[in-house]
C-alpha positions in Angstrom: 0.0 0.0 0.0 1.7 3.4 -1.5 1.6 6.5 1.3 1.1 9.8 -0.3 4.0 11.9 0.6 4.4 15.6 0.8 7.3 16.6 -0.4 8.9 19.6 1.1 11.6 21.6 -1.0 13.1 25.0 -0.8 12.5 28.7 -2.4 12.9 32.3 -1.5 10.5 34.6 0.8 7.9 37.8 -0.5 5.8 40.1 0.9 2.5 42.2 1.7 1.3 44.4 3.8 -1.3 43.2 6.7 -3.0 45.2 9.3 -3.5 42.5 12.7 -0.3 41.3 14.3 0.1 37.6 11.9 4.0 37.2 13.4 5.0 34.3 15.6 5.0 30.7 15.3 1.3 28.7 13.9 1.1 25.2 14.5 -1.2 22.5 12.8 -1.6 19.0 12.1 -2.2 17.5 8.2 -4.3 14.4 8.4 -3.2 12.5 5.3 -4.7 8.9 4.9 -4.3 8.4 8.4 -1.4 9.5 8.8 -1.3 13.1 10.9 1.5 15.4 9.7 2.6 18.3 11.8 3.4 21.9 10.3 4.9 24.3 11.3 4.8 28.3 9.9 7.3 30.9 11.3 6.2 34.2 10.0 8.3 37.2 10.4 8.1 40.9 9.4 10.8 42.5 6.8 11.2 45.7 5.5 8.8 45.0 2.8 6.0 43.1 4.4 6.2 39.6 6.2 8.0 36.5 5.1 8.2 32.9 6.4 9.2 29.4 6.3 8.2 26.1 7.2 8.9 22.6 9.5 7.6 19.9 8.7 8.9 18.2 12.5 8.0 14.6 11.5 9.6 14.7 8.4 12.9 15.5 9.9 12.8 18.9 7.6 13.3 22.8 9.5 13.5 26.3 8.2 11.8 25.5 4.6 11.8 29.1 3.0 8.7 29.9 1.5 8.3 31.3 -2.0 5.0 34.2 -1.5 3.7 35.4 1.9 0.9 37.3 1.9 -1.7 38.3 5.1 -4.4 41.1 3.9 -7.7 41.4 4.8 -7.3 38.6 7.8 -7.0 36.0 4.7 -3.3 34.6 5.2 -1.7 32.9 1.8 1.2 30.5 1.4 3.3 29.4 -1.2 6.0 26.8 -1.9 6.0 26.7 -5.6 8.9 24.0 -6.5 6.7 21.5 -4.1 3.7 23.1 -5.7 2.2 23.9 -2.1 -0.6 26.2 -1.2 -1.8 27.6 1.9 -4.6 29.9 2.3 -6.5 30.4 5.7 -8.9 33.1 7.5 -7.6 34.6 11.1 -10.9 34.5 13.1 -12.1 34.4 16.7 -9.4 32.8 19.2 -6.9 33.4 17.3 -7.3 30.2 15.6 -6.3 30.1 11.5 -9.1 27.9 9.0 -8.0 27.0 6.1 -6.7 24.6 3.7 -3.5 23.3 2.0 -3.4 22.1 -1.1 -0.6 19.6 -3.3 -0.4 18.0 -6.0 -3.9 18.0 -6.1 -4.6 17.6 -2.8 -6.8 19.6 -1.0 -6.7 19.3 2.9 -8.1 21.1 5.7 -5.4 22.5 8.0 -6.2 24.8 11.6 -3.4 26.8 12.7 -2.8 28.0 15.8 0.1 29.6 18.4 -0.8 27.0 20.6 1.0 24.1 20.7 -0.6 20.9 19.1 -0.3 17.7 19.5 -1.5 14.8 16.9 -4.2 13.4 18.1 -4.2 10.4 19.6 -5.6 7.6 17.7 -7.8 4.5 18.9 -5.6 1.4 18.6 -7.0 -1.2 21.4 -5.0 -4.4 19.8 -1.5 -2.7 20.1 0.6 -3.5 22.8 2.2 -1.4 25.7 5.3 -2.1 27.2 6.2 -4.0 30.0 5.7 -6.8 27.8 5.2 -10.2 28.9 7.6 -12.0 26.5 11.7 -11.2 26.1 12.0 -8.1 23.2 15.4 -6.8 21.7 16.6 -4.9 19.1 19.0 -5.9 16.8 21.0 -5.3 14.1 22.1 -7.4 11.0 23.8 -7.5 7.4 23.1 -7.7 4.3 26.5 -8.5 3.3 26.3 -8.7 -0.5 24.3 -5.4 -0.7 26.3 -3.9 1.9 23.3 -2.8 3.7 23.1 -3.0 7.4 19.3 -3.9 8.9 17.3 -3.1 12.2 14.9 -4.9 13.8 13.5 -6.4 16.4 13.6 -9.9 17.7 10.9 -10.9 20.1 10.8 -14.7 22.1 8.6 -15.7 24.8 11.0 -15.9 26.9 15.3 -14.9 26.8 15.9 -18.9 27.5 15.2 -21.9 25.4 14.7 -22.7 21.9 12.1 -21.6 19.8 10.4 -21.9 16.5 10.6 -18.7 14.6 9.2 -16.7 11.6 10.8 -13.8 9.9 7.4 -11.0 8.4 7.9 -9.2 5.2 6.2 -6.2 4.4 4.0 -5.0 2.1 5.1 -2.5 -1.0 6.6 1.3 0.2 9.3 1.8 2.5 7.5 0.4 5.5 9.6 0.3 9.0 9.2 -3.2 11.3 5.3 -2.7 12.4 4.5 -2.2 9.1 2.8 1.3 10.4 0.6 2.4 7.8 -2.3 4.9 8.0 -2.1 4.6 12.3 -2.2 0.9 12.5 1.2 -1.4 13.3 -0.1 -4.6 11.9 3.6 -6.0 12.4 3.4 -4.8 15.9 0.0 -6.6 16.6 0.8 -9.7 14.9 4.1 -10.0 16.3 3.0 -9.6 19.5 0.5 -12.4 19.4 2.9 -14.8 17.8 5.5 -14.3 20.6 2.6 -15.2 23.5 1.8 -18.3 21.7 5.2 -19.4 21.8 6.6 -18.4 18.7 9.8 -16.3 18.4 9.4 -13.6 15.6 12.1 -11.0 13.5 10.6 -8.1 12.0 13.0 -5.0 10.6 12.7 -1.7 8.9 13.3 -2.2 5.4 16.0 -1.1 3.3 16.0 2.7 3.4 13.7 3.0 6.2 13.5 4.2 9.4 16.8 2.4 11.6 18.3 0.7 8.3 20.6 1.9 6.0 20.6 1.8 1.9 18.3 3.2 -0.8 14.7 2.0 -0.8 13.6 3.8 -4.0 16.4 1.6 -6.5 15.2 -1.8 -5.0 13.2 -4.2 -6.5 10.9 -7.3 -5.1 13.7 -9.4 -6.0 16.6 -7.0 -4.1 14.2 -7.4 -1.0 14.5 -11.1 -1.1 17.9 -11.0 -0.6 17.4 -8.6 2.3 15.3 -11.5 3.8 18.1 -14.1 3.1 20.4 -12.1 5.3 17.5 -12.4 7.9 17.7 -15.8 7.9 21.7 -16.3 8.0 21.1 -13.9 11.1 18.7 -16.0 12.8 20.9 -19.0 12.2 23.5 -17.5 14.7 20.8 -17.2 17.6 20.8 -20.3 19.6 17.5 -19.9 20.9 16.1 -21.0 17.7 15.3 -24.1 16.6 16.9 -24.0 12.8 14.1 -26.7 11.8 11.3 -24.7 12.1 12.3 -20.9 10.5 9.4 -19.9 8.5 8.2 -16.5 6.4 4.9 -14.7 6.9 4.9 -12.1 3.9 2.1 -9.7 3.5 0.9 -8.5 0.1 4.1 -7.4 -1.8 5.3 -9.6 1.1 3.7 -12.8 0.0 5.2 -12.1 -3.7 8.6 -12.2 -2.0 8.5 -15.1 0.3 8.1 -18.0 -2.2 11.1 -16.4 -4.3 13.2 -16.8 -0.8 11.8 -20.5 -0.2 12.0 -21.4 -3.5 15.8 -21.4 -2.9 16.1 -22.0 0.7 16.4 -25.8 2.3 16.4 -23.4 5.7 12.6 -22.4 5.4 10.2 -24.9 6.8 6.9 -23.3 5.7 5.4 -19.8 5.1 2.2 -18.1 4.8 1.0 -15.6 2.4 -1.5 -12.8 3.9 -3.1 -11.1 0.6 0.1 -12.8 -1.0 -0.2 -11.8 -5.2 -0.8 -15.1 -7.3 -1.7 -13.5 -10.5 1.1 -11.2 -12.4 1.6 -7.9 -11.6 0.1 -5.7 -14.4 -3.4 -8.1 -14.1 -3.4 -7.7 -10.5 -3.0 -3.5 -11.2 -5.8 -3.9 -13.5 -8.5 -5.4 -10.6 -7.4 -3.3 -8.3 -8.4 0.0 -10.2 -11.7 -1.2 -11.2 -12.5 -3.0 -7.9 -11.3 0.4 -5.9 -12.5 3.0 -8.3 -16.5 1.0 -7.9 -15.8 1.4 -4.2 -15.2 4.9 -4.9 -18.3 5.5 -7.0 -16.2 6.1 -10.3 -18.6 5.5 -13.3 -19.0 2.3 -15.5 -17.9 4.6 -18.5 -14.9 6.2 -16.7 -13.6 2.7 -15.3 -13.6 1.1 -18.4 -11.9 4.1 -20.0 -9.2 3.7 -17.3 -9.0 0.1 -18.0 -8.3 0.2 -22.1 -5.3 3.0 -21.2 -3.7 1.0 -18.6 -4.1 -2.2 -20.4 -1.7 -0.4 -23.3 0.1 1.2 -21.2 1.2 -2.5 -19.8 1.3 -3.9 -23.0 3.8 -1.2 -24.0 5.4 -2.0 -20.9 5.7 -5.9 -21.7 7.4 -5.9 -24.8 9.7 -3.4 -24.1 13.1 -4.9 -23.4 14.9 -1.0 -23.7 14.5 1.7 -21.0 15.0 4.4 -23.2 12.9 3.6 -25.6 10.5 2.6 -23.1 10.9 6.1 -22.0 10.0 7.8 -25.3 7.3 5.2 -26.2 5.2 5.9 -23.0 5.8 9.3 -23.5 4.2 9.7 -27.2 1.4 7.2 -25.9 0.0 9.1 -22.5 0.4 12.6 -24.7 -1.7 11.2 -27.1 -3.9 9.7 -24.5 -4.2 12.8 -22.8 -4.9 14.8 -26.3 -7.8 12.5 -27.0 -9.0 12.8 -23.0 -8.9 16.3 -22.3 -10.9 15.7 -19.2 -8.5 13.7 -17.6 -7.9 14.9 -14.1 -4.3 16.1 -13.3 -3.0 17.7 -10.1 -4.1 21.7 -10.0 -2.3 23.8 -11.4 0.0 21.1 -13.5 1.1 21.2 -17.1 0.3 18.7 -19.7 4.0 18.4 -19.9 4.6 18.2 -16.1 1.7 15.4 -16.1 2.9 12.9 -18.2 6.6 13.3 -17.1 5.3 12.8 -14.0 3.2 9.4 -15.2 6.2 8.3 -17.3 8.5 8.6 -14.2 5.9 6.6 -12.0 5.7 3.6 -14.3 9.6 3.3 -15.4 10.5 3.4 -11.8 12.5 0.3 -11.2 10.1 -1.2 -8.9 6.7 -0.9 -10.9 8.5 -2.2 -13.5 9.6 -5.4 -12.0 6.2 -5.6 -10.2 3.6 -5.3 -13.6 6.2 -7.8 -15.1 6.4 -10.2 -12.9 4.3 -13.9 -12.6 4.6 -15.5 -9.6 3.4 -18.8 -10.9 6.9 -20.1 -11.9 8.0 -19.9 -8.3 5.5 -20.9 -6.6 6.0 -24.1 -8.5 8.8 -24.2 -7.0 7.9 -23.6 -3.5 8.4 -27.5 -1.6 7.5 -26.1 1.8 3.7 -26.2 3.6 1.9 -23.0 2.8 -1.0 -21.3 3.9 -2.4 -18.5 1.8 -5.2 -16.5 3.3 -7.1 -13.4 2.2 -9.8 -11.4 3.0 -13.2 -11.7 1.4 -13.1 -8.0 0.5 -9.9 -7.4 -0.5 -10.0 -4.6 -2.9 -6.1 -4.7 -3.7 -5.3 -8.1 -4.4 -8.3 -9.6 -5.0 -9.1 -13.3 -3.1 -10.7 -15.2 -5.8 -8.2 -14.7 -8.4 -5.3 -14.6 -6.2 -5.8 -17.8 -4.2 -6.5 -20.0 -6.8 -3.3 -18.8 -8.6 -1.3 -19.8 -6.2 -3.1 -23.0 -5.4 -3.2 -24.4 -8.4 0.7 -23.4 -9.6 1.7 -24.8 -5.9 -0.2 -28.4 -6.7 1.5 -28.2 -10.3 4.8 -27.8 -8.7 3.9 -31.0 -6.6 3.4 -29.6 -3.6 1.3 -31.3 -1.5 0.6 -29.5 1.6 -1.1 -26.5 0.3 -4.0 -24.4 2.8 -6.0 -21.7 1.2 -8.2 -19.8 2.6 -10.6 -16.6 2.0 -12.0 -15.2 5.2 -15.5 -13.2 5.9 -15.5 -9.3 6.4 -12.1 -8.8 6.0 -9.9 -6.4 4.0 -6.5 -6.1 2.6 -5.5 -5.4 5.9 -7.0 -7.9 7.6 -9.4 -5.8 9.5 -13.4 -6.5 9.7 -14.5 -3.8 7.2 -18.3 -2.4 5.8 -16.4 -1.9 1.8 -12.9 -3.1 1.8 -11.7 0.6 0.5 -8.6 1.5 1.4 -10.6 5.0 2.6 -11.9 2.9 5.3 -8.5 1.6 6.9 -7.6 4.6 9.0 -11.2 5.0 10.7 -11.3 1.2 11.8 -10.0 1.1 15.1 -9.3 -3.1 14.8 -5.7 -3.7 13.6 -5.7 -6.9 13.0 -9.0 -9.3 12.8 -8.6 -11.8 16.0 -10.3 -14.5 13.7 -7.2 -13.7 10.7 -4.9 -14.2 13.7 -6.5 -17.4 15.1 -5.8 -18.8 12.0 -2.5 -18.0 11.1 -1.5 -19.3 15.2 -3.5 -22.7 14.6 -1.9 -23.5 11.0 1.8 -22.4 12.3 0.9 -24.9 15.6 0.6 -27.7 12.9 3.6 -27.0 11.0 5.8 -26.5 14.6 5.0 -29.4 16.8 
């Protein structure tokens, strides 16, 4: 699951004249998918009128200058034009700012204020507060080939004896070891429950991300693989593991990646596949779109419009075996696409130039590229090991039907024998009882993980471990 990210860049300062005192530090909070971003404006007078700049505190960024600053008629405007950011908001009673900030076509209410604020806190009842119960600590490990030093933690239900263990692979974006996405830490909750049932579990930040070193945005599904072989030649050296029973749980891009690591590993005893693709990568883009964009109310006429462009778009894609002129054939394509759909929606205030470098630059990055070409059929033929697939009945992302009996019938072709699939009632991509299975919905359920998604995974893994 992509994050939208607002990307803060710098520019120089302006001007205008304003009547009330608008000086001093305003504080607010962005509310982004479920994910709560603070801002922060500093707004100073000059000898031509005010000026200011920004913080964005969580993003690690200070001191961003701003490009316009402008405070007339108690209507304060913003502007960071490289990052094609917009603020505009009225000063009113309490000294409280309303307004709104818009990007990349974006548009999000954002309060400001000279009080301090603090995100608010969200309603998580599954995750776990420390003391906990069970033996936690963090550690570090290497990626030797790469070069690339991990983090993680390593959690066993107790610091003596000798455990079975799994190792959980994220989903797609840089994700850190919870997996924290739009205010849930699936990882977190899943890791947790594993450990009290006896079962030691490694989760890290991936590569890039948070605590671990190397670049994120180059890497590919396969590059993560090997990230999750050094996991394993880590959790060889522990000796309160039992080195018969080290398995994988991989969630969505996470369940692509797991059967390419047991595919080649004697080491893995069995793995399970939450949402886990089965279909290839441009087919799976495809469902998703339509499934999502229904969900969203998007029109019959609109969604199969969407549908004919993408499915060139991959086709292009497909047979292209040279970047550049990969490059210059999607370019000519989406300009004419765009030509003969002049209603297409592009982010305000965007060229038609800036939109379909933009586009071009989305789909050549070296991860899509690997994902829309890649079938995981041929390795899951490959996979020897038990495996339990599970998905939920209203996954909108990678769709259950389609999905599980991929993988089913390519791990029986491969011989494989002991084979569990399962699509379970209610629950979404996440794993969370839902009304829709939109993505929209994941930030306002409080459940993190479903206790019936987690029931299963324990009993299956009990089967496999004893």
């Amino acid at each position: 699951m992509k994050k939208i990210a607002f990307i803060l860049v710098t520019s120089l300062f302006a001007l205008t004249v304003f009547g009330q005192d608008i000086t001093g530090q305003w504080n607010g909070v962005l509310k982004v998918q479920g994910t709560q971003l603070r801002l922060v404006f500093h707004i100073t007078k000059t000898d031509k009128g005010i000026s200011s700049t920004m913080d964005s505190p969580d993003q690690g960024a200070n001191g961003i200058p701003t490009t316009t600053t402008s405070f007339e008629n108690s209507i304060l405007k913003i502007t960071i034009a490289n990052a094609k950011i917009e603020y505009e908001g009225t000063f009113g009673k309490d000294n409280i700012i309303v307004g709104t900030f818009k990007q990349g076509g974006q548009s999000l209410p954002l309060n400001l204020s000279q009080e301090t604020i603090e995100k608010e806190k969200l309603v998580r009842p599954q995750e776990p507060t420390k003391p906990y119960s069970y033996y936690s600590e963090d550690v570090t490990f290497e990626n030797k080939k790469a070069g690339i030093s991990f983090a993680g933690t390593f959690t066993l239900p107790t610091k003596e004896g000798v455990f079975p263990v799994v190792i959980l692979i994220s989903g797609s974006g840089p994700q850190n070891r919870d997996e924290e996405l739009m205010g849930h830490k699936p990882f977190l909750v899943l890791a947790d429950y594993l450990t009290k049932n006896g079962i030691a579990v490694l989760r890290y930040d991936d590569r890039g991300t948070a605590l671990s070193k190397g670049d994120f945005n180059t890497a590919t599904s396969a590059d993560f693989a090997t990230d999750v072989e050094s996991a394993i030649t880590y959790l060889k050296t522990r000796k309160e593991i039992n080195k018969k029973y080290i398995g994988l749980i991989g969630h969505s891009e996470g369940g692509l990646i797991a059967p390419m690591v047991a595919s080649k590993s004697k080491d893995i005893a069995f793995i399970v596949l939450l949402a886990g693709p089965g279909i290839q990568g441009d087919q799976i883009l495809l469902l998703q779109q339509k499934l999502i964009g229904k969900a969203s109310g998007v029109s019959d006429e609109d969604l199969q419009k969407t549908e004919s462009i993408n499915r060139k778009v991959f086709d292009i894609v497909n047979k292209s075996t040279n970047l550049e002129q990969l490059d210059s054939d999607l370019t000519h394509f989406i300009k004419q696409s765009l030509a003969d759909n002049p209603d297409t929606e592009k982010p305000e205030g965007m060229s038609d130039d800036d939109f379909v470098k933009l586009q071009v630059k989305q789909i050549i990055n070296p991860w899509m590229l690997y994902f829309m070409k890649h079938n995981p059929a041929p390795v899951l033929e490959k996979v020897k090991c038990p495996v339990l697939a599970i998905n939920g009945e209203k996954d909108l992302q990678v769709p259950p039907k389609e999905n599980l009996e991929a993988i089913k019938k390519a791990l029986e072709k491969g011989g494989n024998k002991n084979v569990t699939t399962k699509e379970l009632p209610n629950l979404n991509h996440l794993f969370q009882e839902c009304n829709t299975g939109s993505p929209d919905e994941y930030a306002a359920i409080e459940q993190t993980f479903s206790p019936i998604a987690l029931a299963e995974i324990l009993k299956w893994l009990k089967t496999q471990t004893n």
